[in-house]
C-alpha positions in Angstrom: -37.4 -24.4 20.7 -35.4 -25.6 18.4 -35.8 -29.5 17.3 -32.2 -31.7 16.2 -31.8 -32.5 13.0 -33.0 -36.4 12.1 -30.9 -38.0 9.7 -32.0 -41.1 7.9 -31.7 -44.0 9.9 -30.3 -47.6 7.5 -33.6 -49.8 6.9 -33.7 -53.5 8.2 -36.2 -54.5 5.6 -34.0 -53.0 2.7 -36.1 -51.9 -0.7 -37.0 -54.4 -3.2 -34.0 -55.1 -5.8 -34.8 -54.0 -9.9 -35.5 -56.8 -11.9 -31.9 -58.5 -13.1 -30.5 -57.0 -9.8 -32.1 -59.9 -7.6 -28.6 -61.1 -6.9 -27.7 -58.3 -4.7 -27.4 -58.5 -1.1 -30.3 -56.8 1.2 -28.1 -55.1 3.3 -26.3 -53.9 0.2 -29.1 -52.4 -0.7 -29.8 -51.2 2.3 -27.0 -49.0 2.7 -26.6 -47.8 -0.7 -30.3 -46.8 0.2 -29.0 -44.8 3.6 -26.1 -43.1 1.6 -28.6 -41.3 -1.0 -30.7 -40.3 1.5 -27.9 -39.0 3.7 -27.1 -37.2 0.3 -23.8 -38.5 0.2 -22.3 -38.4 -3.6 -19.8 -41.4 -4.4 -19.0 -43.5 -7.2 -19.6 -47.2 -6.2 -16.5 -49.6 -6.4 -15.3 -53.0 -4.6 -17.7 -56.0 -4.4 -20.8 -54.9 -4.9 -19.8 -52.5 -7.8 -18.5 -56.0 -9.3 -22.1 -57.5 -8.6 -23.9 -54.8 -10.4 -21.9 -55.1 -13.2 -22.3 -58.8 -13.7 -19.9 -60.6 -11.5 -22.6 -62.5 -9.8 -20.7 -64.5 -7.3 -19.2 -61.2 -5.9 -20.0 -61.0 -2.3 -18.2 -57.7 0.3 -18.9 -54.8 1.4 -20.3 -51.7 -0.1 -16.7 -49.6 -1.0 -17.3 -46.1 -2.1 -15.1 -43.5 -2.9 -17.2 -40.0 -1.6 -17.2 -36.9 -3.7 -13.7 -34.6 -2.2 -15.3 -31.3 -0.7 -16.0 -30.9 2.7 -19.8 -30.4 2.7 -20.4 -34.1 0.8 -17.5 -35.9 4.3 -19.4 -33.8 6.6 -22.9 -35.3 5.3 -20.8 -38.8 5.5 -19.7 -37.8 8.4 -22.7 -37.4 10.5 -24.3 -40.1 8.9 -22.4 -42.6 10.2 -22.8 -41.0 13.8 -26.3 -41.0 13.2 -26.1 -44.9 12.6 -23.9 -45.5 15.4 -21.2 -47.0 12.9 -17.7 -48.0 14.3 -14.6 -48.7 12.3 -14.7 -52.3 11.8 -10.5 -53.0 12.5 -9.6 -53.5 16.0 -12.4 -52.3 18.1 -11.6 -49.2 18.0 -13.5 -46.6 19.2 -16.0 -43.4 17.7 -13.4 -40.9 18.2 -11.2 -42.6 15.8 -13.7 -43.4 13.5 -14.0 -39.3 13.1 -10.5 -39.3 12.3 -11.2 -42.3 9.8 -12.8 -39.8 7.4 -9.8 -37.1 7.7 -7.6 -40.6 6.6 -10.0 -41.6 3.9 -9.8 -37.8 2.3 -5.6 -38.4 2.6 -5.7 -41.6 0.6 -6.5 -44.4 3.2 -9.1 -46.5 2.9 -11.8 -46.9 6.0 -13.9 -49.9 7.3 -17.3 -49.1 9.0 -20.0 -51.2 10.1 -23.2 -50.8 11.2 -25.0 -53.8 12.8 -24.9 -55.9 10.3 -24.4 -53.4 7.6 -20.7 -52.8 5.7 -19.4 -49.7 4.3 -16.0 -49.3 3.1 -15.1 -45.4 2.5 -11.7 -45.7 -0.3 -9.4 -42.7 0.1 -7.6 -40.9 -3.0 -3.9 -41.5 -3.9 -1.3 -40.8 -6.9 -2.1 -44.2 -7.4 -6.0 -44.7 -7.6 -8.2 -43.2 -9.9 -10.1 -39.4 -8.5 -14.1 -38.9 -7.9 -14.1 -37.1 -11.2 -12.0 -39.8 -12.7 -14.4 -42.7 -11.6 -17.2 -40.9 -12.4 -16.6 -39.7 -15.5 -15.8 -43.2 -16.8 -19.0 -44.8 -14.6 -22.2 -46.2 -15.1 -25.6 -45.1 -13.8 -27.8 -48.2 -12.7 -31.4 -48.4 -10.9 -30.6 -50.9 -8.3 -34.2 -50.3 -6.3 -37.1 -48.3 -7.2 -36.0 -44.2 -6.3 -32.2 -45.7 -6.4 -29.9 -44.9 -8.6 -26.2 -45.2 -8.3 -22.8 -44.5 -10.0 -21.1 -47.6 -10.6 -17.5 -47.5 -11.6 -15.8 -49.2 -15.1 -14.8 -52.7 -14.8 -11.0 -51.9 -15.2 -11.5 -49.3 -12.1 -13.1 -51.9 -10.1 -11.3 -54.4 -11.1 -7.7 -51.6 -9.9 -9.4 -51.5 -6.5 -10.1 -55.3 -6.4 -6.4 -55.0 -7.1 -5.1 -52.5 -4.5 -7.7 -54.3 -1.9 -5.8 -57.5 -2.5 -2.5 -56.9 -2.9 -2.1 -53.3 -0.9 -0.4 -51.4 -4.1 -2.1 -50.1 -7.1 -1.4 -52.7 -10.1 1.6 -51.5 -12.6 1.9 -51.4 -16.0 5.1 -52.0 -17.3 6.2 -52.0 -21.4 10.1 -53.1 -21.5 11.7 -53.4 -24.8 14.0 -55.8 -25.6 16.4 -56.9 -28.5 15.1 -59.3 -31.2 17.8 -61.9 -29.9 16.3 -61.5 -26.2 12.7 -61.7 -27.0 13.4 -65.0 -29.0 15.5 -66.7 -25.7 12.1 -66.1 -23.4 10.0 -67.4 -26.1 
C-alpha cells in the first residue's frame, strides 16, 4: 500500500530568531521556515526582506519571488495546498488560488494566507528584476538556527516597495537640457 506524501506543515511555535534578528516577526519566521522545508527556492523581497536588512520598523508579509522552472511552482504549489492557504483578495476560492501561481509565473503578483500566516508570491515582468537577477545581487542571512535565506539588495527591495506602492516599476529618467533652461529651474 502505498502511503501519501506529507509535506511540512507551517509551525505555530516558529524557531527562535539569530541573535540581531530578534526584531523579526514569529510568523515571519515561521513561514520562511515552511518554504525551505517545502524546498521552495526564492530570493526574499518586500517587508520582511527590509527587516533583515536593517529597516527595523518594517512590518508585512513575507514577498518572495520563487525560482522560474516548473519543479521549484509545483513544490510551491502543493505546499500551499498542503497548508490550506487561500488567496487573501476577495474570498476567493482554492481553485483560483491554483491559477494564482500560473499568474505569478506571467508577472502578477499573488496574496496567500494561511491562518495567521502571510505569503506574498511576486511574479516576473520587463519591468522587475529576474530570480537570477535578484539573486545574483542578494545576500545570504541566518535568520534561525538551520535557516538560511536569500535576501535581495536594498535598491531591489526598495523597486518592489516601489511597484507595491505605486503599481508601476519606478523610472529613471536623464533629460538634458540647454545651459539657459537649467539656470530658469534653478
Amino acid at each position: 500500500m502505498l502511503r501519501k506524501r506529507h509535506h511540512p506543515q507551517i509551525e505555530m511555535r516558529p524557531a527562535q530568531p539569530a541573535q540581531g534578528y530578534e526584531h523579526l516577526a514569529g510568523e515571519s519566521i515561521a513561514v520562511l521556515t515552511w518554504l525551505q522545508a517545502n524546498q521552495v527556492e526564492f530570493v526574499l523581497v518586500g517587508p520582511v526582506a527590509e527587516a533583515v536588512r536593517g529597516g527595523a520598523g518594517s512590518t508585512g508579509p513575507v514577498a518572495i519571488v520563487p525560482a522560474p522552472y516548473r519543479r521549484n511552482y509545483e513544490r510551491l504549489s502543493r505546499a500551499l495546498d498542503a497548508s490550506g492557504a487561500r488567496p487573501r483578495q476577495n474570498g476567493a476560492d482554492a481553485a483560483r488560488a491554483k491559477a494564482g501561481l500560473d499568474q505569478a509565473a506571467r508577472g502578477q503578483r499573488w496574496q496567500f494566507r494561511t491562518g495567521i500566516h502571510f505569503l506574498d508570491v511576486e511574479g516576473r515582468s520587463n519591468d522587475t528584476p529576474g530570480y537570477q537577477e535578484l539573486l545574483y545581487e542578494a545576500g545570504r542571512f541566518e535568520l534561525a538556527a538551520g535557516l538560511t535565506v536569500d535576501v535581495a539588495s536594498p535598491e531591489d527591495i526598495e523597486h518592489y516597495a516601489h511597484l507595491r506602492r505605486t503599481g508601476s516599476a519606478p523610472e529613471l529618467r536623464i533629460t538634458r537640457g540647454t545651459k539657459q533652461q537649467l539656470e530658469h529651474t534653478s
